[in-house]
N, C-alpha and C positions, 0 to 999 in steps of 0.2 A: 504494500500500500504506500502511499506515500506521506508526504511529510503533514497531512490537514488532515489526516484520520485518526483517529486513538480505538483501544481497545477497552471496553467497556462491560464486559463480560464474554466471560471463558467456562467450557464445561467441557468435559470427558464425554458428554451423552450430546452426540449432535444434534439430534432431536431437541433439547433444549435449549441449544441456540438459537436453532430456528423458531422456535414460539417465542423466543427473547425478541430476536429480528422481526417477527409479525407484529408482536405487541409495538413496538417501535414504531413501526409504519403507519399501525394505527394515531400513532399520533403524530402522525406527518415528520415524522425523522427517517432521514434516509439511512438507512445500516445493509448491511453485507456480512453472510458469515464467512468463518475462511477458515478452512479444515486445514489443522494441521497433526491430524492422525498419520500414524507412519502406515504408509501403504502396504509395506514389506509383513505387517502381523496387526490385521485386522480387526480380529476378533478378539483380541486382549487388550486393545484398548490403547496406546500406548498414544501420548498426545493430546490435544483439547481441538473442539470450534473454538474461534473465537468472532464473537460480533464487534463490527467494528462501527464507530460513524463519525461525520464531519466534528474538528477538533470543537467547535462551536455549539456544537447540539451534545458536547459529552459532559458535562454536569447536570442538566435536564434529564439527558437518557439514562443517565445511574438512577436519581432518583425514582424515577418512570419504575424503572427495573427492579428497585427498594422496594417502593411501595402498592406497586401491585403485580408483581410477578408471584403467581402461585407455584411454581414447580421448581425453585432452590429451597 
């Protein structure tokens, strides 16, 4: 990514990044997940998503993320 994105939440279970990144959207913040599980072993896990978004909307999207994210 580059230098105007931050990383705003991270999980093991990509699935919850992605409902992290839809909640997001929902509120008109632009986010992106970005898998950095190791390809090489799958299924152990090894790695996190992490959702990322504009450096500007990243203390809004923490809080978003606080306060009503159900599934951390």
């Amino acid at each position: 990514m580059t230098d105007n994105w931050e990383v705003i939440y991270s999980s093991p279970l990509p699935h919850r990044a992605e409902l992290a990144k839809a909640l997001l959207l929902e509120h008109d913040i632009s986010a992106v997940v970005i898998n950095k599980q190791s390809s090489s072993y799958p299924t152990i896990g090894l790695g996190k998503s992490e959702v990322h978004v504009l450096t500007q909307d990243a203390i809004l999207a923490k809080v978003i993320i606080e306060n009503e994210a159900t599934f951390s």
